[in-house]
LUMPAGU-297318 format. One line per 10 residues: number of its first residue (from 1); their letters; for each residue x, y, z of C-alpha. Coordinates in steps of 0.2 Angstrom, whole numbers. Layout:
NUM = A = X,Y,Z; ... $
//
This chain:
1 = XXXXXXXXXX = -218,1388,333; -235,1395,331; -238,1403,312; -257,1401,314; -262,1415,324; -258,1431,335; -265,1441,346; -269,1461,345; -272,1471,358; -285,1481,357 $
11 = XXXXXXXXXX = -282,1497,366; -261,1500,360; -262,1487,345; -248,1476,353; -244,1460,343; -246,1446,355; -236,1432,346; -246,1415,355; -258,1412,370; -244,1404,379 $
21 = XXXXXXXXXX = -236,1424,381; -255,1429,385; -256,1416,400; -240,1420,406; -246,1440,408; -259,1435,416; -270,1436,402; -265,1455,399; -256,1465,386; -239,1464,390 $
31 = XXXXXXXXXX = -236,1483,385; -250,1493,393; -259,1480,403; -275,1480,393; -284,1462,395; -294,1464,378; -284,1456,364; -293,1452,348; -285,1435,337; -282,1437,319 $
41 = XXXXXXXXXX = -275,1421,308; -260,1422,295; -271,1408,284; -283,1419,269; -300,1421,276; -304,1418,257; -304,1400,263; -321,1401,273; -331,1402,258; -327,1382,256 $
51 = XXXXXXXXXX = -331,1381,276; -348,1388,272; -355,1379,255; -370,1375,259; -368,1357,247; -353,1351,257; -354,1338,270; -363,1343,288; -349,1346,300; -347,1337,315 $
61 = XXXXXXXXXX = -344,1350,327; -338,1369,326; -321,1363,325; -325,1361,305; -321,1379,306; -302,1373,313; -293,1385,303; -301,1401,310; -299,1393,327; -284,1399,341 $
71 = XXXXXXXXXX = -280,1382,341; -262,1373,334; -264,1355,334; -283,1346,333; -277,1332,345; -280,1344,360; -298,1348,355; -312,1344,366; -329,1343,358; -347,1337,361 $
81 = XXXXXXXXXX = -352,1339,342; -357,1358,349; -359,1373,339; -368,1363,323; -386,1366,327; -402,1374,318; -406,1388,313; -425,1382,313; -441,1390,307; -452,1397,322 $
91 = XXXXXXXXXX = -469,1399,308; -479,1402,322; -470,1418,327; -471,1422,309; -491,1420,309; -494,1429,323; -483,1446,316; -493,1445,300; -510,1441,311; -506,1457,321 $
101 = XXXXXXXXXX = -494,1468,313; -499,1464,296; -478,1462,295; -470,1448,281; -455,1441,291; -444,1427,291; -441,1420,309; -425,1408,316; -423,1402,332; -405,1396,335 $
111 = XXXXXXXXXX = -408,1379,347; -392,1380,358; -402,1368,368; -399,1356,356; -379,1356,359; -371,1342,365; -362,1347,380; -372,1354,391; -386,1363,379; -384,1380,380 $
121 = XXXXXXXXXX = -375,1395,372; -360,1394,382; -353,1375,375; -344,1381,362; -335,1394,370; -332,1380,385; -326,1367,372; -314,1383,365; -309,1386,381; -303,1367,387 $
131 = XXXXXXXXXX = -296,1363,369; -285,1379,373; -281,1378,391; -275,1357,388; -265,1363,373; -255,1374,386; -254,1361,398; -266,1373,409; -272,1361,423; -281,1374,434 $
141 = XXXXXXXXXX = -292,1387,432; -306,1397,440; -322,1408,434; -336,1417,443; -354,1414,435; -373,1415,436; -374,1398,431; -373,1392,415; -356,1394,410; -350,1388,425 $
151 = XXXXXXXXXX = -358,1372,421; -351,1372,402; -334,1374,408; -333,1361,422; -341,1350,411; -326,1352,396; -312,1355,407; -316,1338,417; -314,1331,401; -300,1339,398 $
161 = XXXXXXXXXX = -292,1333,414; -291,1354,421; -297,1356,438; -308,1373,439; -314,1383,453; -332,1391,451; -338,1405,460; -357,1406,460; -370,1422,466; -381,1417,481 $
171 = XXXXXXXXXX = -395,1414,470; -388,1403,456; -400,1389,454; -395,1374,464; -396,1363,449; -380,1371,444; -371,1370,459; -374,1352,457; -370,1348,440; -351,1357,442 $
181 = XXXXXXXXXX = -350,1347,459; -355,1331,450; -340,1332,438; -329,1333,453; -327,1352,451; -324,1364,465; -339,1377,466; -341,1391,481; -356,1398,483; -353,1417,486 $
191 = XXXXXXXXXX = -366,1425,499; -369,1439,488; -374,1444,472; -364,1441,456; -353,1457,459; -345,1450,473; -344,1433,465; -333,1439,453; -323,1449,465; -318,1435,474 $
201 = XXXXXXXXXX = -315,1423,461; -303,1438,453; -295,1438,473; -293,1419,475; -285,1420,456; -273,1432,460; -268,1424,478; -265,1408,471; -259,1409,455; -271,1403,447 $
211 = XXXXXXXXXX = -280,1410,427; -296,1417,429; -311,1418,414; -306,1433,407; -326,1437,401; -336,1441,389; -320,1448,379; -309,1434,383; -303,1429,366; -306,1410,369 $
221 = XXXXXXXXXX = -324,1412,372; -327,1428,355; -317,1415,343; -329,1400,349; -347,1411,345; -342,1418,331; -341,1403,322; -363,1405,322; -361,1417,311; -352,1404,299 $
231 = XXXXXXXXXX = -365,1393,304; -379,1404,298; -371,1407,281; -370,1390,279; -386,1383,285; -394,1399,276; -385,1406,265; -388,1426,272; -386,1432,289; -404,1437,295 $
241 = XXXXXXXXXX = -402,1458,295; -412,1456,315; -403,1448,329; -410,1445,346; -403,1440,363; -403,1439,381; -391,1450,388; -381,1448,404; -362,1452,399; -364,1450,379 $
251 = XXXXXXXXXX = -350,1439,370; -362,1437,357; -364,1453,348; -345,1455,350; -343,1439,342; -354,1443,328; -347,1458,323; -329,1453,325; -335,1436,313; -343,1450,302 $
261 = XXXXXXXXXX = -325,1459,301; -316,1446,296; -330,1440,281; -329,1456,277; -310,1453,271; -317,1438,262; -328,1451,251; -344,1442,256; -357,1452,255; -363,1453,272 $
271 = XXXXXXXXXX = -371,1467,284; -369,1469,303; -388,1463,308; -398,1475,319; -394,1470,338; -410,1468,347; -402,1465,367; -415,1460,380; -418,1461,397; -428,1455,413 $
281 = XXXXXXXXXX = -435,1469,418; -431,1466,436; -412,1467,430; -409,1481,418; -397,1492,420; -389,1490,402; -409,1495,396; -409,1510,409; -392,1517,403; -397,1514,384 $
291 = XXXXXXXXXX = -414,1524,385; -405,1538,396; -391,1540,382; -406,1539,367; -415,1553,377; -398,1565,377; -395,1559,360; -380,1549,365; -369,1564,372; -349,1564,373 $
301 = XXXXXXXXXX = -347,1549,384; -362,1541,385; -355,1524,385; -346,1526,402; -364,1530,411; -372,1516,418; -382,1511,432; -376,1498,444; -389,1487,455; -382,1478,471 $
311 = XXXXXXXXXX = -392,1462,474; -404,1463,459; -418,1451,462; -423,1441,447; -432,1427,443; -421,1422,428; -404,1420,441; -391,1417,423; -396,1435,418; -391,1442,435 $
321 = XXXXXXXXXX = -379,1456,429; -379,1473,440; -365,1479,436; -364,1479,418; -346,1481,415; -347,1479,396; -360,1491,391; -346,1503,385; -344,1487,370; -360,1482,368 $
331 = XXXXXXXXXX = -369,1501,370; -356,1506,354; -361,1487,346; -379,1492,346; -378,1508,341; -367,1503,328; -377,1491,322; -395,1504,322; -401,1492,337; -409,1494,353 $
341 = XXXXXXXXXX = -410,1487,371; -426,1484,377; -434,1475,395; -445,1461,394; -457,1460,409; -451,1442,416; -467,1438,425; -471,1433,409; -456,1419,406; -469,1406,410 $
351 = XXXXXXXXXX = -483,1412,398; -468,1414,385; -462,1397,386; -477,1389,388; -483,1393,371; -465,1390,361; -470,1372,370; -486,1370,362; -483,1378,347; -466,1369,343 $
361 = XXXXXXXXXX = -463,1354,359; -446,1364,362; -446,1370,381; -435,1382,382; -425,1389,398; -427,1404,409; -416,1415,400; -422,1410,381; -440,1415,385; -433,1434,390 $
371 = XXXXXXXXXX = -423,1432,371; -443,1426,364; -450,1438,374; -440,1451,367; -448,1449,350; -464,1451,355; -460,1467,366; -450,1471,347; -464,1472,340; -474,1479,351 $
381 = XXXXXXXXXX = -462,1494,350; -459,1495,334; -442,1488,329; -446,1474,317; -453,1481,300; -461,1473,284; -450,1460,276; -437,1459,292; -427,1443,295; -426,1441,313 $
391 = XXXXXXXXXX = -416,1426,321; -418,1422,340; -404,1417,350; -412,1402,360; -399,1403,374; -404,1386,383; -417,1373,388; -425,1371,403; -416,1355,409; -408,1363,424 $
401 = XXXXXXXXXX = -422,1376,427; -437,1367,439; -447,1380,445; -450,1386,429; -456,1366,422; -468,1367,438; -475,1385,432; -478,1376,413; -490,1365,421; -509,1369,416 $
411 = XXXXXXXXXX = -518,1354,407; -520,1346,422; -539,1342,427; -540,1334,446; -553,1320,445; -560,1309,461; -568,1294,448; -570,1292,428; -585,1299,427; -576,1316,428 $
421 = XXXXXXXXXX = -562,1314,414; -569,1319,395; -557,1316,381; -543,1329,378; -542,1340,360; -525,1349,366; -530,1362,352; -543,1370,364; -529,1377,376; -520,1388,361 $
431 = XXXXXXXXXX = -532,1403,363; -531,1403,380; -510,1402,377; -510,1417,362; -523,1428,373; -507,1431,384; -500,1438,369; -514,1450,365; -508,1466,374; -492,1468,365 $
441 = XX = -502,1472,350; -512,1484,357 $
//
C-alpha cells in the first residue's frame, strides 16, 4: 500500500491514489483525460529543513532527498551519484558586469556536466524515471528526443534492465544516436524534424502498448529537477532571485516553482527567482510569441498564441523545439515570475564557450553556451540590475558535441622547423577572447 504519495490532476484536481493507476491510464487522468498530474507527499515538508543543513553530511546523490521523491522502496532506485553538484562561482562573469555595467552581482553556474550518468541536465530526471519504471515492473518504454535525454534514459533504464525505444529528429547529433545504441537500446532516426519525431513515437506507443515519456510535465521527470532547488538552499543557503536557462520544452522552471510551492508550506522564506529563458535565435518561436504577447500587453489568451517552425535549422540540434507545446506553462511561469524570454544569436556558441574554457577549463556543450550567452544578451538588454544573484543553468558539457571542440580550436600556430615556434604566455589570447564580448555593452 502506498501512504507516501498521490497524484493530482492538475486541470479537475482528481486524487490519483499510486503511479501504478497512472500507468495503467496511460499516464492520464482517469476522470477527464488530462495527462498533467502534479505529486504531493503525506510526510510534513517541515522535514526538508534537516535535508538542506548546510553542516550535514554531503549527500551521495539526489535520492538524499528520498522522502519528497515518488518513490516507495529505495531498493529500486537507480543512481550515478547525479543531482549533487555545484553551484560554483563564475568571478569572471562577475568582473566583466562590474567592468562594463558598473553592476555588483553574485554569479553561479550549476555544472550539470559534472553529473555521473551521462553529464547533463537530464540525469536526474532519467535516474527518476528508471527508479520509477523498475519499481512498477515497467520493462519497456519509448521517448522522442533531440538528443540528450534520449541518451540519459537509455543509459538508466539499461541499468535498470527496461528496454526503451528512442525516436530521434533528422538532425540529432550522431554521437547520440550512438551512445543509446551502445547500451543496446533501440533508437529510430525520424526523417523530419522533432515534431514528427514525437508523433511517431506517440503513434508506435499507442500501437503497441507500449508508455511513452510524458514530457516536460511528466511528474517523474518535475519531482527529479526540483530537488536543485533543495540543492541550492543547501549548498547556498538562498535561492539566487535570477535564473537562466536554455529553453527547448522547459521542465526546469516547472520544477522550480512547483519546489518553491512546496518550501513555501515549510515557511522557508524563499521567493520564485526571475526566469531568464533563452533561446538560439535560429529556433525561437517561444521568444517570438513572448515579445508579441509584451507588445499587446499580454491580452485575454495570450498564452495560447504561438509560432510554430517546421524543420527549424539550428546549430545547437537539443534545443530544436518548433513546436512549442509548453509555452502556455512556461509563458504564465515567466510572467509569473517578472522574467523574460530572450534569443541569443548562436553563431556565437563558439566564441561563448571558448572563453568559459579559458577563463574557468570547463568546456561546456552546445546548449549551455546559449544558457551563458543568455547572460550576456541580459545584460545587454537590461534585465540584471545592481546587486542581482544570477545562477546559470550549465545544461551539459561538450563531450558528445565535436563540431563545436573543432570550432574551440585557435592557439594553434602551423610551423615547418623550430626556428618558427616562440614560447607561449596563454594570457595573451584573453583580449582577443573578451573583444567578442565588446558589442553587448554598447
Amino acid at each position: 500500500m502506498n501512504s507516501k504519495y498521490y497524484l493530482k490532476c492538475v486541470k479537475c484536481n482528481h486524487i490519483i491514489d499510486d503511479f501504478s493507476i497512472w500507468f495503467d491510464n496511460n499516464q492520464k487522468c482517469p476522470k477527464c483525460g488530462s495527462n498533467w498530474a502534479t505529486v504531493h507527499y503525506n510526510e510534513s515538508i517541515q522535514k526538508i529543513k534537516d535535508l538542506i543543513k548546510p553542516d550535514s553530511p554531503k549527500p551521495q546523490s539526489f535520492w538524499h532527498y528520498f522522502d519528497f521523491l515518488p518513490l516507495i522502496d529505495k531498493k529500486n532506485i537507480v543512481t550515478r551519484g547525479e543531482g549533487v553538484i555545484p553551484a560554483e562561482r563564475w568571478t569572471f562573469l562577475e568582473d566583466y558586469a562590474k567592468r562594463k555595467f558598473n553592476l555588483n552581482l553574485t554569479v553561479y553556474a550549476y555544472r550539470n556536466d559534472l553529473n555521473q550518468g551521462t553529464g547533463t541536465f537530464k540525469d536526474v530526471a532519467a535516474s527518476s524515471a528508471a527508479s520509477i519504471l523498475k519499481e512498477h515492473g515497467i520493462k519497456e518504454y519509448a521517448i522522442a528526443s533531440t538528443g540528450n535525454i534520449a541518451t540519459a534514459y537509455s543509459h538508466y533504464l539499461a541499468a535498470a534492465g527496461i528496454s526503451i525505444n528512442v525516436f530521434v529528429p533528422n538532425d540529432a547529433l550522431k554521437a547520440h544516436e550512438a551512445e543509446v545504441s551502445s547500451y543496446g537500446q533501440r533508437i529510430f532516426r525520424v526523417n523530419g524534424d522533432y515534431g514528427l519525431a514525437k508523433k511517431i513515437a506517440a503513434e508506435f506507443s499507442e500501437k503497441n502498448g507500449i508508455l511513452l515519456s510524458g514530457g516536460n510535465t511528466d511528474p517523474m521527470r518535475v519531482e527529479a529537477k526540483k530537488t536543485m532547488v533543495f540543492e541550492w538552499l543547501r549548498q547556498l543557503g538562498t535561492l539566487p532571485n535570477i535564473y537562466i536557462q536554455a529553453l527547448s520544452g522547459g521542465t526546469g522552471p516547472i520544477a522550480i516553482d512547483k519546489a518553491c510551492d512546496e518550501l513555501a508550506e515549510a515557511k522557508i522564506d524563499i521567493k520564485l527567482p526571475r526566469f531568464i529563458m533563452v533561446q538560439p535565435h535560429n529556433c525561437d518561436p517561444m521568444t517570438a510569441a513572448w515579445k508579441d504577447a509584451k507588445t499587446k500587453n499580454f491580452p485575454e489568451g495570450w498564452e495560447n498564441n504561438y509560432p510554430v517552425y517546421e524543420n527549424p535549422e539550428t546549430k545547437i540540434p537539443t534545443l530544436a523545439t518548433g513546436n512549442p507545446k509548453t509555452y502556455p506553462i512556461i509563458g504564465k511561469l515567466v510572467k509569473k515570475s517578472n522574467g523574460e524570454i530572450i534569443s541569443f544569436d548562436e553563431d556565437e556558441m563558439a566564441n561563448v564557450a571558448k572563453l568559459v574554457a579559458y577563463e574557468t577549463t570547463v568546456k561546456i556543450g552546445p546548449a549551455s553556451t546559449v544558457a551563458v550567452g543568455g547572460f550576456f544578451e541580459s545584460l545587454k538588454q537590461g534585465l540584471i540590475k545592481n546587486g542581482d544573484s544570477v545562477l546559470i543553468n550549465v545544461g551539459e558539457g561538450v563531450q558528445r558535441a565535436s563540431e563545436l571542440m573543432n570550432e574551440m580550436i585557435y592557439t594553434t600556430k602551423k610551423v615547418d622547423s623550430v626556428d618558427e615556434c616562440e614560447p607561449a604566455d596563454r594570457t595573451e589570447f584573453s583580449k582577443e577572447l573578451w573583444s567578442k564580448f565588446d558589442k553587448y555593452a554598447e
